[in-house]
Residue, then its C-alpha position, 0 to 999 in steps of 0.5 A: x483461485x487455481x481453476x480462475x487462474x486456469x481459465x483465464x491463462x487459456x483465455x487469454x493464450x486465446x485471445x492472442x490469436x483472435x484480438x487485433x490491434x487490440x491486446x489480450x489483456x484488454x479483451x479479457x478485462x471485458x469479458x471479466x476484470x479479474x482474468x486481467x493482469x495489466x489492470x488487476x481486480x479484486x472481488x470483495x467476497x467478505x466482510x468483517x466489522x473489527x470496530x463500529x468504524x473499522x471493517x476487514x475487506x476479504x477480498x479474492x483477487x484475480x490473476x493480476x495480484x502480486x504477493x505482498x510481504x507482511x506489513x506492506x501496503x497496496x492501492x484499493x481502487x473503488x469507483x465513484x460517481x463513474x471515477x476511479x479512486x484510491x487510496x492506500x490501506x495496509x495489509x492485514x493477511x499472510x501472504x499465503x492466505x487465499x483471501x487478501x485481507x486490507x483493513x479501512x477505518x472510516x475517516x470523518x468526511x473521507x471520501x473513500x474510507x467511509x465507503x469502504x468501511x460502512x457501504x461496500x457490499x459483497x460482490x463489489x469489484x475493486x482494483x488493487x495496485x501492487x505491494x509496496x512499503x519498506x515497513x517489513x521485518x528483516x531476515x532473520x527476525x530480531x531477537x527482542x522485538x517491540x511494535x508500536x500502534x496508535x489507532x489504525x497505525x496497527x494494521x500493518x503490524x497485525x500482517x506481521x503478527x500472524x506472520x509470526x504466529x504460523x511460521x517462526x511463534x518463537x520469535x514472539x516469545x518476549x515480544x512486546x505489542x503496545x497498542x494504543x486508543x481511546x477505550x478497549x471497544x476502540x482497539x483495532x483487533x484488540x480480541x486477537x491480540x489478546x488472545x495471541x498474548x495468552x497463547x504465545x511468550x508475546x507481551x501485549x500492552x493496551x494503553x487506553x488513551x481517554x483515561x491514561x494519556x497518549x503515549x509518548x517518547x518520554x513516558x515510553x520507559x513506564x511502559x517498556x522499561x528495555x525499550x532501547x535493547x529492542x529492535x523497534x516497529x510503529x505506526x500511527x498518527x504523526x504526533x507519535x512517530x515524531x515523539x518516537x523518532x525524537x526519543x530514539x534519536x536522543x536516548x537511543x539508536x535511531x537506526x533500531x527504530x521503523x516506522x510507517x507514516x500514512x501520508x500521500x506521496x509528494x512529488x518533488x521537482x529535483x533533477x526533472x528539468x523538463x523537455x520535450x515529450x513525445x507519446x509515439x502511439x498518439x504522436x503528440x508532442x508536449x513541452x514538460x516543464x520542471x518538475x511537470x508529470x508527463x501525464x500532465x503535460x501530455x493531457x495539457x496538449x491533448x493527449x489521450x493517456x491511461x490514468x488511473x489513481x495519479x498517485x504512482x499506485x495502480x500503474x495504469x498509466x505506464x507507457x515503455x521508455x523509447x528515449x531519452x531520460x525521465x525521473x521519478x519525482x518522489x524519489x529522484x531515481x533516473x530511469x533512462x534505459x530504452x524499453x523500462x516501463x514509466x509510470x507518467x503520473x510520477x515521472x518528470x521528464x530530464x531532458x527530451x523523450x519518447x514514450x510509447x502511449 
């Protein structure tokens, strides 16, 4: 990783002096995609199969990756059919480890997952959007904690395990780990946290559901009677979490209880009025409706725009603020100070602007 490091900041201090008008980030991402920091790359260097339909991509990124925290999430761009797709997965590795790790579970008729899972080879190339979640443990580290998986929702889990493991193993001594799936061949990582429980304090629980149940808020207490004492993390399907998020709110303090649910981004209309947008290297003018992205708008009215992913992940389609204001339409936040960078896939206008694309 350092001599590719290495190469490809010499390249691209190189580049700066013989590429006109192009930048040195675009020539560099020609002659190898992972010396590219605006768009960055990943090569898939290996794999592991966790179960017959979960597979570990160990994946050595490029110059462009940024560090995540444990139990974050990235977008993994694949190409397709020529097309770019994305999806979101978790982050199974330590941020100091050399390799990323991201951990797929092929989902019946997905489009990406299945690729992931069964039929990318090593060498294959993939781009990877920066960390995002809000899905960490705080510092410091809870005394008595509890975790909470069903099915892949253990992913992001796992990245905070190993976390643990090589650098505060005190704080899983009376820890609990409740995993949860259809029979022990199922169980996502199942022979690491095993052997994570023998060889730390850490309490590690498989509920197997196709004999016991699934698990619910209210038969939380047979598994882990001190549940409420406990600062608690899960992931999995909807069904749980709503059970859970039901039962802490009830029976004990919602605020001790973190979740992470898999689900899209919606994009939301609040406060993105509409105006006029003008993209000042194209110099097309466009008429953003409320709640329009201004990618959308910009497309409609015959722009050419960078796009990439359409879901706020991979930042390709950023452009500089020049004027005006524009909100970002799955959270609300206001952006309206000249020269911040605007992802127009998820951003609306709110009033008349300008951007640089």
């Amino acid at each position: 990783m350092g001599a590719l490091s290495s190469i490809g900041r010499l390249a691209r201090g190189a580049a700066g002096y013989l590429t006109q008008p192009l930048l040195p980030d675009d020539l560099l991402g020609t002659l190898n995609p992972l010396w590219s920091a605006r768009e960055p790359h990943a090569r898939v260097v290996g794999l592991r199969r966790e179960t017959v339909d979960t597979t570990t991509l160990l994946l050595r990124p490029g110059v462009g990756v940024v560090k995540h925290r444990p139990g974050q999430f990235v977008g993994v761009g694949l190409r397709v059919d020529g097309v770019w797709q994305w999806r979101t997965y978790s982050v199974t590795s330590r941020p100091s480890d050399d390799l990323l790790a991201v951990t797929v579970t092929a989902v019946p008729g997905g489009l990406l997952s299945g690729r992931l899972a069964h039929r990318t080879p090593v060498g294959t190339l993939v781009r990877i959007g920066p960390p995002a979640g809000e899905f960490v443990l705080p510092d410091p580290v809870p005394e008595k904690l509890l975790f909470l998986a069903a099915g892949s929702g253990v992913t992001p889990i796992m990245g905070m395990l190993r976390e643990l493991v090589a650098t505060r193993p005190e704080a899983l001594d009376g820890a609990i780990v409740v995993h949860c799936d259809r029979t022990p061949a199922d169980m996502v990582f199942g022979l690491e946290l095993r052997a994570m429980a023998a060889a730390t304090g850490m309490r590690f629980v498989e509920r197997h559901t196709a004999l016991e149940g699934r698990l619910t808020g209210d038969t939380l207490t047979d598994v882990v009677p001190d549940w409420a004492a406990r600062q608690a993390w899960a992931c999995g399907p909807a069904g749980l979490l709503d059970s859970l998020t039901e039962h802490w709110g009830r029976a004990g303090d919602a605020d001790a209880l973190h979740v992470e649910r898999f689900t899209p981004p919606t994009l939301g209309g609040d406060g993105a009025t509409g105006g006029r947008v003008t993209f000042t290297t194209s110099g097309i003018d466009a008429e953003a409706g409320p709640g329009t992205p201004l990618m959308a708008a910009g497309e409609a009215a015959g722009a050419l725009l960078p796009s990439g992913c359409r879901m706020g992940i991979c930042h390709t389609c950023v452009g500089t603020l020049r004027s005006g204001a524009v909100r970002d339409l799955r959270t609300g936040d206001l952006y309206d100070t000249p020269g911040e960078s605007v992802r127009t896939c998820v951003s609306g206008a709110a009033g008349d602007v300008e951007i640089e694309l």
